[in-house]
matplotlib code that plots the C-alpha trace (Angstrom):
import matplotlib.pyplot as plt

x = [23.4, 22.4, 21.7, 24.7, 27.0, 26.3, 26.9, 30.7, 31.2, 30.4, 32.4, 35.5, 34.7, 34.9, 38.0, 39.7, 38.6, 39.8, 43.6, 43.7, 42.9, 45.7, 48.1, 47.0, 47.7, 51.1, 52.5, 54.6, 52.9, 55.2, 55.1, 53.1, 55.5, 55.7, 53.3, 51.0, 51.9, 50.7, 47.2, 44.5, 43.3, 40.8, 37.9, 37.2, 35.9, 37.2, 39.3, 43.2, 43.7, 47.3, 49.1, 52.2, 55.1, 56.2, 59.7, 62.1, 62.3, 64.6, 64.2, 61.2, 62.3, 62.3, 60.3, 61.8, 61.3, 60.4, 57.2, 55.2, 52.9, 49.4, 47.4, 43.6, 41.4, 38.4, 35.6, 34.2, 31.4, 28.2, 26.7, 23.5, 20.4, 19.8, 16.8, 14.5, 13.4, 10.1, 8.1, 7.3, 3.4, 2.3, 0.2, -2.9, -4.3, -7.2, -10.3, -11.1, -14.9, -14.6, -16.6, -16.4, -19.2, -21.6, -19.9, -22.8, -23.7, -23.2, -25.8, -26.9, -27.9, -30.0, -30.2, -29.0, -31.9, -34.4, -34.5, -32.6, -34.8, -35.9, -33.7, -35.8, -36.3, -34.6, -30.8, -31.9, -31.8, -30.4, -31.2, -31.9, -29.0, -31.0, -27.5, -26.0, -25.0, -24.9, -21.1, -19.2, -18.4, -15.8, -12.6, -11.2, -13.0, -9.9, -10.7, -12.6, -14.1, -14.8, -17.5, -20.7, -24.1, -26.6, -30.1, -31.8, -36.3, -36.9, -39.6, -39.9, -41.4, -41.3, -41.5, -39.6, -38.3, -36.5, -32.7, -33.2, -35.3, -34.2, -32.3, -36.0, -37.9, -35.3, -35.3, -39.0, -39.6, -37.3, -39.6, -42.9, -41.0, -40.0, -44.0, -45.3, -42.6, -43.6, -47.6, -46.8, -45.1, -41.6, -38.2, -35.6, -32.3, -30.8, -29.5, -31.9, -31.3, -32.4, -32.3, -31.9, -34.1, -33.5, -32.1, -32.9, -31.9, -34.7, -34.9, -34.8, -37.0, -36.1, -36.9, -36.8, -36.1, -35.9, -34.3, -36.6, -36.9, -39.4, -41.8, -41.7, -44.0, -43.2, -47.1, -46.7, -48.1, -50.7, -49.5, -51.0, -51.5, -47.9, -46.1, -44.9, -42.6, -39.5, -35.9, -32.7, -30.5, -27.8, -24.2, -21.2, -20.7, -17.9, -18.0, -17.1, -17.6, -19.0, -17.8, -18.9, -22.1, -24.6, -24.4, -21.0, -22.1, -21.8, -17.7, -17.9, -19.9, -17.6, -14.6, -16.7, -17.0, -13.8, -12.5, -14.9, -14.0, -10.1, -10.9, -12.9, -16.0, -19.4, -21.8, -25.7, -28.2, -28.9, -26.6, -27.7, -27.0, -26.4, -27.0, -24.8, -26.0, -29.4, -30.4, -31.6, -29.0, -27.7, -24.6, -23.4, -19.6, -19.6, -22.6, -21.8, -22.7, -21.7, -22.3, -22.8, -21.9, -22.7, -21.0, -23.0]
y = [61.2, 62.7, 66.3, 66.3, 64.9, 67.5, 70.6, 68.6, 68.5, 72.7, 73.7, 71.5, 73.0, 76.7, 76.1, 75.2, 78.4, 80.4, 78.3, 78.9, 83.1, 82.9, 81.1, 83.5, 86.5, 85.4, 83.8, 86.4, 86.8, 86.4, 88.9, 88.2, 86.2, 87.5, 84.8, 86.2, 89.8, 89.5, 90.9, 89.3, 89.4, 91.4, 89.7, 90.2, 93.4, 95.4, 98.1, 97.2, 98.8, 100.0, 98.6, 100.3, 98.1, 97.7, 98.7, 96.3, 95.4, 92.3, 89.1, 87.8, 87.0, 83.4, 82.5, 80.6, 76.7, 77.2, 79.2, 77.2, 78.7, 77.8, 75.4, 76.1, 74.6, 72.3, 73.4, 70.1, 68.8, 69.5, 66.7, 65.0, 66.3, 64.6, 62.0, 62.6, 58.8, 58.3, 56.9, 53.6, 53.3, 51.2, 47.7, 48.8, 47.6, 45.4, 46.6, 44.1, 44.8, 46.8, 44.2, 40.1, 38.8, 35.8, 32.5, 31.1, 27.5, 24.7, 24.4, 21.0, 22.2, 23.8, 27.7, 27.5, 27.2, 24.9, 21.2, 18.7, 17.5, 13.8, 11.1, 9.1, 5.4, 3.7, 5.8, 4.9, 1.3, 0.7, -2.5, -5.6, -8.0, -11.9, -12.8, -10.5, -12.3, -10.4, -10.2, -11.3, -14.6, -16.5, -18.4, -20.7, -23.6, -22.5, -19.1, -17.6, -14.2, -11.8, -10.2, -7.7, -8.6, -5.6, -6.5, -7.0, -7.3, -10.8, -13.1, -15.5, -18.7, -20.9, -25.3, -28.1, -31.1, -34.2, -34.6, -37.5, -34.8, -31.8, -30.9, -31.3, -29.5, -26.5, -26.8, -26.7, -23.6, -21.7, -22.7, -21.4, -18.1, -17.5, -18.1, -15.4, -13.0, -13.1, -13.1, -10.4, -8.1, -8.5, -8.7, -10.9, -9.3, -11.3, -15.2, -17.5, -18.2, -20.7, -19.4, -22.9, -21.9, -25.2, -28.6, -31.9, -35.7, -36.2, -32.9, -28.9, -26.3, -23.2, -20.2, -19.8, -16.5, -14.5, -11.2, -8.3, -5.2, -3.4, -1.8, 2.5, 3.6, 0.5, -0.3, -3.9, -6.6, -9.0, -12.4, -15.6, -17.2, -19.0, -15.9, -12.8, -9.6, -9.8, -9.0, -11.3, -11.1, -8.8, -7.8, -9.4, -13.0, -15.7, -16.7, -20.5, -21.6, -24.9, -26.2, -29.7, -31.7, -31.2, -34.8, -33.7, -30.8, -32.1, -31.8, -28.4, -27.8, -30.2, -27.8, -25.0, -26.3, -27.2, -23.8, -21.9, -24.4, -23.5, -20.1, -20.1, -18.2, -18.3, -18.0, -17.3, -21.2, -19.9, -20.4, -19.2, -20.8, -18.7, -20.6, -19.3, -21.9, -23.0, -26.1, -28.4, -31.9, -33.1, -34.8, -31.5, -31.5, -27.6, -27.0, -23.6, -22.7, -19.6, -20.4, -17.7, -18.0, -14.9, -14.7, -13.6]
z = [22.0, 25.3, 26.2, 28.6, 25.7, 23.5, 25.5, 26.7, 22.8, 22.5, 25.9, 23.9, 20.4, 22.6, 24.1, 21.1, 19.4, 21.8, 21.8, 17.6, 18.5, 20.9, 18.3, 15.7, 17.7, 18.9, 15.3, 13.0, 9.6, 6.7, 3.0, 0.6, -2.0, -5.6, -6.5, -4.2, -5.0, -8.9, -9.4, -10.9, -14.5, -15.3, -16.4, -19.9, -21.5, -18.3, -18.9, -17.3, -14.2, -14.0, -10.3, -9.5, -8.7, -5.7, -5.0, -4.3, -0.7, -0.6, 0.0, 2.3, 5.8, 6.6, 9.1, 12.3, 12.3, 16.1, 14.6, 11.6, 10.0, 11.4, 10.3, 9.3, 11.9, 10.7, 12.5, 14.2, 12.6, 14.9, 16.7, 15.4, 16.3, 20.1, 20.0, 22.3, 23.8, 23.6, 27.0, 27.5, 27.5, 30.4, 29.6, 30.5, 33.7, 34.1, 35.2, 38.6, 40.0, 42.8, 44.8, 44.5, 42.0, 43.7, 42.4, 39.8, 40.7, 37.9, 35.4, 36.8, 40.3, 41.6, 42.8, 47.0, 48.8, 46.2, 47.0, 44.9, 41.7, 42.5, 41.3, 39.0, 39.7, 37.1, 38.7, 42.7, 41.5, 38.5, 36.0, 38.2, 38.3, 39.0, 39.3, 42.0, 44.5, 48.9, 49.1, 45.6, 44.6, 46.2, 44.1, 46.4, 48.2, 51.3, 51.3, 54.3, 53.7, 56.1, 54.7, 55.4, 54.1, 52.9, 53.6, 50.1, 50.0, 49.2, 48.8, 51.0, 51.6, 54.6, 54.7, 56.0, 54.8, 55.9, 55.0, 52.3, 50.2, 51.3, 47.6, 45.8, 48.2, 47.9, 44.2, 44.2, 46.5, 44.5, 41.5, 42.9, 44.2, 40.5, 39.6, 42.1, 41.6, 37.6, 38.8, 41.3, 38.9, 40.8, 38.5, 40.4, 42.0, 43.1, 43.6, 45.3, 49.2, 52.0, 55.8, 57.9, 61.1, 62.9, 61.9, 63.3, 63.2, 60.7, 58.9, 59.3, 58.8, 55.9, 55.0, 50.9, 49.8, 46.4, 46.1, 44.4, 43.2, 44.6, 42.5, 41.8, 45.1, 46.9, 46.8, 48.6, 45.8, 45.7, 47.4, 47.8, 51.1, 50.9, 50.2, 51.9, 51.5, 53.7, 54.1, 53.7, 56.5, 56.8, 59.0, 59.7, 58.2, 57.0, 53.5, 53.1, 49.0, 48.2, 44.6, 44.7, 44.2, 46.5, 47.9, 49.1, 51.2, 54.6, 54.2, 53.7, 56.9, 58.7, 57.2, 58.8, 62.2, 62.2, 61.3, 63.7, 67.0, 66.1, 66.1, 69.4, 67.4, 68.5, 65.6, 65.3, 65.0, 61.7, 58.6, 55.1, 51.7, 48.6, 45.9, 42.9, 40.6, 40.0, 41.9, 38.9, 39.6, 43.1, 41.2, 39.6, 39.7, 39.2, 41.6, 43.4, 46.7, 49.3, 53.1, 55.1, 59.1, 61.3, 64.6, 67.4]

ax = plt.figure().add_subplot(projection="3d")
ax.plot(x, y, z, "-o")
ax.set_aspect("equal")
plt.show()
C-alpha cells in the first residue's frame, strides 16, 4: 500500500466521523426504558444503596420511523503498516583498463621485431618421395594435360644411342645414376627421366636424369667424371600418357604430332619422358610413360 493510499483512506475515515457527529446531534434521544431504569446489584458484601423511585411519567414516547435510532459506527480497521520498497542494487559494472593492453603474440612466435627461428631441414623438404612424379600421374591414354613443371635437382648423365638399342641404353643409364646417387650420399626424389636433345635417322642423343634431394648445406657431392649436378626442366608442358609396351611408343608420338599440327602449336626440339615404371622389359603390357611437350 502506497503512501498516497493511505492518507485517501484517513481523509475518508475523517469525513465519515464528522457525518455520525452531525447524525448524533440532530437524532432525538429516547427514555431510558424500565429495563434500563433498574439499578444494578450490588456486588456482594456491599451495603444496599436505597434508589428512590421514579415517579411515574407515562409511557415512553415513540420515536418517529422517519428517525431510527443510530447505528454504532465500526471504526475502519487501520491500514497495514506501508512497505517501504527496497532499491534495486545495480549489477556492478566491470572495471575496463582505462587504456587498450598490447595484444600478446602466440606462444609459437616470436616477439615483433626477432627473426623467425629456422625451419629445420627435415619440414623444408619433407621425406623424399623416389616415386613423385613433376606434374601427377595421368589416367587416360586421350587425356591431354595442361600442366606446369617445377624444376627438381637431378642427376644427370649424358650418352647416345641408336634407335634399335635405345630401350637398354636408357635402362642402363638409369642403373649407374642409382649407383652414384647411393655412392654420393643422395636419396632419390623423384621418377627417372630422359631429356631427347636431338634425334636422328640412326639414333638421338639424351640426357638421363635422376631427381634428388639435396643434402642439409647443399655442399655439392663428390661425382665421378660421368656425372654432374643439374636441374630437370621446368614451365609450361602437355602431358600425353603412354600405357603400352615400349615397342609401341612411336604411336603415341604419332598421336602427339597429330594433336599438336591440329592445334597449330609450336613446341620446343626437346621432348622429355617420365618414366612412371621402371624400365626392366620392352614388351611390358602395363609399361607407363608421361611425355612431356613444351610449346615455345
Amino acid at each position: 500500500m502506497t503512501m498516497r493510499y493511505f492518507r485517501i483512506c484517513v481523509l475518508a475515515c475523517t469525513g465519515m466521523a464528522g457525518a455520525v457527529s452531525m447524525a448524533f446531534a440532530q437524532a432525538t434521544v429516547a427514555p431510558p426504558s424500565a429495563i434500563q431504569s433498574v439499578p444494578l446489584a450490588p456486588p456482594p458484601g456491599a451495603t444496599p444503596v436505597q434508589v428512590p423511585s421514579a415517579p411515574n411519567q407515562g409511557p415512553p414516547a415513540a420515536v418517529p420511523d422517519s428517525q431510527p435510532s443510530p447505528q454504532p459506527v465500526q471504526p475502519a480497521p487501520p491500514p497495514p503498516f506501508p512497505v517501504t520498497p527496497q532499491p534495486v542494487q545495480p549489477a556492478p559494472t566491470p572495471q575496463l583498463p582505462l587504456e587498450p593492453q598490447p595484444v600478446q603474440p602466440p606462444p609459437t612466435l616470436p616477439a615483433p621485431g626477432q627473426p623467425l627461428p629456422p625451419v629445420p631441414q627435415q619440414q623444408q623438404t619433407g621425406v623424399p618421395d623416389p616415386n613423385s612424379t613433376l606434374a601427377g600421374k595421368g589416367s587416360d591414354t586421350s587425356d591431354v594435360a595442361e600442366v606446369t613443371l617445377s624444376p627438381k635437382p637431378v642427376l644427370l648423365l649424358s650418352g647416345q644411342a641408336t634407335w634399335d638399342q635405345g630401350f637398354q641404353k636408357l635402362s642402363d643409364s638409369f642403373k649407374a645414376l642409382r649407383a652414384e646417387a647411393q655412392k654420393a650420399g643422395l636419396t632419390a626424389a623423384g621418377r627417372p627421366l630422359t631429356l631427347f636433345v636431338e634425334t636422328t635417322d640412326e639414333g638421338f642423343r639424351f640426357d638421363a636424369m635422376l631427381p634428388v634431394a639435396i643434402p642439409p648445406g647443399g655442399q655439392a657431392p663428390s661425382l665421378g667424371a660421368d656425372f654432374k649436378m643439374s636441374t630437370s626442366p621446368a614451365g609450361a608442358a602437355l602431358r600425353f600418357l603412354h600405357q603400352a609396351p615400349y615397342d609401341d611408343i612411336d604411336s603415341t608420338y604419332e598421336t602427339i604430332t597429330a594433336y599438336l599440327e591440329a592445334k597449330s602449336i609450336v613446341v620446343k626440339d626437346a621432348f622429355l619422358e617420365e618414366y612412371v615404371s621402371d624400365l626392366n622389359d620392352p614388351g611390358d603390357p602395363n609399361l607407363e610413360i608421361n611425355v612431356y611437350v613444351q610449346p615455345k
